[in-house]
N, C-alpha and C positions, 0 to 999 in steps of 0.2 A: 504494500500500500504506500509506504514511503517512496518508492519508485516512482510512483505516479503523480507525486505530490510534486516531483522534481522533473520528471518528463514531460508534464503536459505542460504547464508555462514555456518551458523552453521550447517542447514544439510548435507554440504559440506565436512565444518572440519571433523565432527561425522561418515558422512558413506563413504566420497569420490565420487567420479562421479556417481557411478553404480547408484541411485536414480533418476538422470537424466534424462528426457525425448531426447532422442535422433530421428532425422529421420524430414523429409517436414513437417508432420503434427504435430508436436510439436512446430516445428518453427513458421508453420503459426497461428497456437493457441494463440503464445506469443506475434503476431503480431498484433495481435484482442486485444488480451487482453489489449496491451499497447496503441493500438490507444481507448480504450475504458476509461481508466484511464489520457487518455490526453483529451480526449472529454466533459469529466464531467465539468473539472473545465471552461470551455470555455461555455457549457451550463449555469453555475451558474452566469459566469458575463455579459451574453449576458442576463441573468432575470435581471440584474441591471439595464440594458440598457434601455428594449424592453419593451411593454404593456409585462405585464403576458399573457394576451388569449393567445394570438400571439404566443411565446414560448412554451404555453401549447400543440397550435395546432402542431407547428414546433418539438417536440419530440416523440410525440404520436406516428408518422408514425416512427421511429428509432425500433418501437417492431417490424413492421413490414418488416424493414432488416434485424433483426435480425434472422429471423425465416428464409429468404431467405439465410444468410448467414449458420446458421446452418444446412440449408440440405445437401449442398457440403461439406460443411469443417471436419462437426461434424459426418456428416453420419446419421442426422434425416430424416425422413421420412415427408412429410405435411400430416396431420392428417384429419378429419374433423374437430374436434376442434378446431384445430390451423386454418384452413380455415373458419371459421366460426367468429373466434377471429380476424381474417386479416378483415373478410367484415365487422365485427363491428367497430372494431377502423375505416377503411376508410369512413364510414359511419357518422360516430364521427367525423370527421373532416371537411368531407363536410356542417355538421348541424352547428359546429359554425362559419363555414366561412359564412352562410348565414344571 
């Protein structure tokens, strides 16, 4: 994140606006992205907190928004893979809740 805090001005100064992502889906891109960079450090102190399992179970399902979020936003397609990847993790999580 600090990378970006020093990259993007400078790509700024250097090439001016035009480099810019402009337009809804850029916005909402920035939007994900920044609740995803605020999410981290709230996941690391909640492992401070919480049993480990617990946390491990409670993130696991987060691949699995993400793949729901990526279809609309990103314009991915669900694969079988990716569906196949969604019934293994859920499967994953029922097994250590037992």
């Amino acid at each position: 994140m600090a990378d970006g805090l020093f990259l993007s001005p400078t790509m700024i100064a250097m090439c001016g606006w035009a480099p810019v992502p402009r337009g809804v889906r850029a916005r909402m891109t920035g939007l994900f992205a920044a609740a995803s960079c605020g999410a981290y450090p709230v996941s690391v102190r909640a492992r401070t907190i919480a049993r480990f399992a617990l946390m491990t179970a409670l993130r696991v399902p987060s691949i699995q928004f993400a793949i729901l979020i990526g279809c609309p936003v990103f314009g991915e397609w669900m694969t079988p893979g990716k569906g196949l990847a969604a019934l293994t993790i859920g499967a994953g999580v029922i097994v250590t809740r037992l």
